[in-house]
C-alpha positions as CSV (number, residue, x, y, z in Angstrom):
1,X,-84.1,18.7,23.7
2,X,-80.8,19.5,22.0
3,X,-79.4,18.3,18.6
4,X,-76.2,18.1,17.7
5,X,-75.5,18.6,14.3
6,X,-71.8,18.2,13.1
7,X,-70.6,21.1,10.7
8,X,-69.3,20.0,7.2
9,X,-66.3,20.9,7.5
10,X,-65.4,18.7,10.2
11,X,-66.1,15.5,7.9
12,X,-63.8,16.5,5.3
13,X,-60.8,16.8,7.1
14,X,-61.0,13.0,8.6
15,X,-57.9,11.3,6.6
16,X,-55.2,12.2,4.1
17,X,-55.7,12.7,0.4
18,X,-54.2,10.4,-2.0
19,X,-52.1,13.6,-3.3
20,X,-51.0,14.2,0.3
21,X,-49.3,10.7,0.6
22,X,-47.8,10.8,-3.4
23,X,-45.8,13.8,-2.0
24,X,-45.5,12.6,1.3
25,X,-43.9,9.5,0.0
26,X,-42.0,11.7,-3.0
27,X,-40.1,13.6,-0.1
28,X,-39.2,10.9,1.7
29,X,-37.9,8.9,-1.2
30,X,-35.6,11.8,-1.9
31,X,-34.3,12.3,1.7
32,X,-33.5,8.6,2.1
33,X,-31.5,8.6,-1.2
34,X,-29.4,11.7,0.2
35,X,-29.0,9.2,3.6
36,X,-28.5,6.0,1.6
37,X,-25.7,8.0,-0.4
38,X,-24.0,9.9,2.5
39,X,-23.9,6.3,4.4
40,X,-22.1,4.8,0.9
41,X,-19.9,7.1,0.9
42,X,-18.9,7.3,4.5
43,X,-18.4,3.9,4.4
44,X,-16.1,3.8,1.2
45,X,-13.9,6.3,2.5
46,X,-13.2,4.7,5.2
47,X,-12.2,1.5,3.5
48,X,-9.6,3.8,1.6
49,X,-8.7,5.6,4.7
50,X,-8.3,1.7,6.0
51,X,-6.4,0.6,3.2
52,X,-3.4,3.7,2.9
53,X,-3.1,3.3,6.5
54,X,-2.3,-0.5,5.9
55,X,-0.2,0.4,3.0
56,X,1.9,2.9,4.6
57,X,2.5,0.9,7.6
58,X,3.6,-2.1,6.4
59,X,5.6,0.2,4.2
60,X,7.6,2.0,6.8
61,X,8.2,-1.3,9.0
62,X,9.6,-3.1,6.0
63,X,12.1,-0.4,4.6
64,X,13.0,0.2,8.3
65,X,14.4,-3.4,8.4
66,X,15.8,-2.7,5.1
67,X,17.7,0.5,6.2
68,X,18.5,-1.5,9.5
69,X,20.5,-3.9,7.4
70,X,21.5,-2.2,5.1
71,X,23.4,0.1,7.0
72,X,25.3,-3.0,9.1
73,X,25.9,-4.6,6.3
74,X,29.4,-5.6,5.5
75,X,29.2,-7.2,2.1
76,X,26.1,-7.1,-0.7
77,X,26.1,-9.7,-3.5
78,X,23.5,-8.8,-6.4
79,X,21.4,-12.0,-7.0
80,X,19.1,-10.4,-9.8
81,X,18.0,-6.9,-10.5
82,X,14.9,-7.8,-8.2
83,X,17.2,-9.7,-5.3
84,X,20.2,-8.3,-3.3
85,X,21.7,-10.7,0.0
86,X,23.3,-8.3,2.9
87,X,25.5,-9.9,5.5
88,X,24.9,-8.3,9.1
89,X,27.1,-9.7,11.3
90,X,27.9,-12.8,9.7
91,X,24.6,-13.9,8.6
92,X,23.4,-13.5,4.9
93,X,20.4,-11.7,5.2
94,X,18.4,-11.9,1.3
95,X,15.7,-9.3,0.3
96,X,13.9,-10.2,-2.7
97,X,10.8,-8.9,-5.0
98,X,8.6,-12.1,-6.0
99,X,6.4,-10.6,-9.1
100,X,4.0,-13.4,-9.0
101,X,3.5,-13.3,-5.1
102,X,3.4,-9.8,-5.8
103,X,5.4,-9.6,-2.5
104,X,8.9,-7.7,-1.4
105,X,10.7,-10.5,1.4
106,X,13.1,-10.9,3.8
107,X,15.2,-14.1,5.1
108,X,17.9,-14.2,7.3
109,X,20.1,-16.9,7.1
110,X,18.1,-20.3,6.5
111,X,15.3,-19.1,8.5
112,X,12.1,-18.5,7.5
113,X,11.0,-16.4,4.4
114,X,8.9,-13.2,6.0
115,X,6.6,-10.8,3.3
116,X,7.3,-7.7,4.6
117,X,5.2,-5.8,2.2
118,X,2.9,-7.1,-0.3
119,X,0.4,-6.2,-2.6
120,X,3.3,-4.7,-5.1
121,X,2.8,-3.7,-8.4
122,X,6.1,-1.8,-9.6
123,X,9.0,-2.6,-7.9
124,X,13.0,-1.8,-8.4
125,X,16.5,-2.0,-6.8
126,X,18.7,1.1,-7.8
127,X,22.4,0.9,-6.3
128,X,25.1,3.2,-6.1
129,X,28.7,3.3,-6.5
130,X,30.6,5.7,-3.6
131,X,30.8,8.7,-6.1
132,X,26.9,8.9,-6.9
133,X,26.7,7.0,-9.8
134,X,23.8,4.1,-10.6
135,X,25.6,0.9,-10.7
136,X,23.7,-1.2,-13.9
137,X,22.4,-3.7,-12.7
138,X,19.9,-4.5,-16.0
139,X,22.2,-7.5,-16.8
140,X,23.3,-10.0,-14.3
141,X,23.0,-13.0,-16.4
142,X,27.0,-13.9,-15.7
143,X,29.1,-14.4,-12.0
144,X,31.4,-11.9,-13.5
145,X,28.7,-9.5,-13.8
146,X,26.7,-9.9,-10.9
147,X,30.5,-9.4,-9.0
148,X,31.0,-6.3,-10.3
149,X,28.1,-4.6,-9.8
150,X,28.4,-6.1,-5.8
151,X,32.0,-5.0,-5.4
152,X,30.9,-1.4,-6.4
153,X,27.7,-0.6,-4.8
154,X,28.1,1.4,-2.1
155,X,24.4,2.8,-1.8
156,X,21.3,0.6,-1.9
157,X,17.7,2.5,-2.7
158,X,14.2,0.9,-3.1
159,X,11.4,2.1,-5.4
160,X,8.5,0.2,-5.1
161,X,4.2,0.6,-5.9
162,X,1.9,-1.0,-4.2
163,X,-2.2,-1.6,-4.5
164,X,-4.7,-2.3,-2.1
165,X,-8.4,-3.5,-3.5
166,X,-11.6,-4.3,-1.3
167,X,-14.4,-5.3,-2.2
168,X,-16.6,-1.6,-2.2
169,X,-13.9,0.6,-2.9
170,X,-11.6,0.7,-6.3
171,X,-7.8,0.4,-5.9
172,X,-5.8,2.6,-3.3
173,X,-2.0,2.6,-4.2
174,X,0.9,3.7,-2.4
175,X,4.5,4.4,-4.1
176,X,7.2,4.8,-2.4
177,X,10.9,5.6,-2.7
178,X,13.1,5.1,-0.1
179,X,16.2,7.3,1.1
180,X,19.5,6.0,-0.2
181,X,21.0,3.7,2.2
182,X,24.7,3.8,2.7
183,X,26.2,0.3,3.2
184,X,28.4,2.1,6.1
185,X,30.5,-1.2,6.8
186,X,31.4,-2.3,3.0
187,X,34.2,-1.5,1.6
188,X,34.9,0.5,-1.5
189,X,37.3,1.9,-3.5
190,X,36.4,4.4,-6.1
């Protein structure tokens, strides 16, 4: 007859200590942290990347109307420091910065108002005479005024600022300054 005895050692090694799993689960804690916070990461910087793409398009579309009209345009009339209406071809074409909207606009004619960029924070006018210098446009509180800084300007240049916020990543901003656009059908007499 044969026995079968098992050896000690086997009985010992049958499951996991409770030290083997504290460390087990020690390790994995710290490698899901290092996934958890690549995936974060990843995922905020893509939301940025999102949001300067965003910014700079709608950026380049609306100063490309801007330069468009600019450039046709045959007479400017200043209605604020934040407003300036071009007419193209016989239609008065307005471009205006709405601080509360937060929005930079165009409207042609009677038509309808259309945000070409939005999100703004800073924005300015600057215009030029035909010799280089800034035409002050700080005050136009009287006709008089606001003619005489139109029958000048010769150049037209936007500065502007704008923010874009979702809801996992802080602000992105954008600023941009345009090119000086030469009103190329006004004229001016230095």
């Amino acid at each position: 007859m044969i026995t079968i005895t098992r050896s000690p050692d086997r009985n010992r090694q049958r499951g996991i200590s409770l030290v083997e799993v504290m460390v087990g689960a020690t390790i994995a804690a710290f490698v899901m942290t290092g996934v958890m916070t690549t995936f974060l990461f990843l995922g905020r910087s893509g939301a940025n990347i999102s949001n300067y793409a965003e910014m700079e398009s709608e950026a380049r579309v609306g100063l490309e109307y801007f330069a468009q009209d600019t450039r046709q345009a045959s007479e400017l009339t200043w209605n604020s420091a934040n407003s300036v209406t071009l007419t193209v071809n016989g239609v008065a074409i307005t471009y205006a910065h709405d601080a509360a909207a937060k929005t930079f606009t165009r409207q042609a004619g009677a038509g309808a108002t259309t945000t070409m960029i939005d999100g703004i924070l800073t924005f300015k006018f600057d215009g030029y005479m035909i010799t280089g210098a800034q035409v002050d446009v700080s005050d136009l509180s009287t006709i008089a005024k606001r003619d005489a800084a139109s029958d000048v300007t010769k150049q037209l240049q936007v500065y502007l600022k704008a923010s874009r916020v979702t809801t996992t990543v802080s602000a992105a901003t954008n600023t941009v300054l345009s090119a000086r656009y030469i009103l190329r059908n006004k004229r001016v007499s230095a």
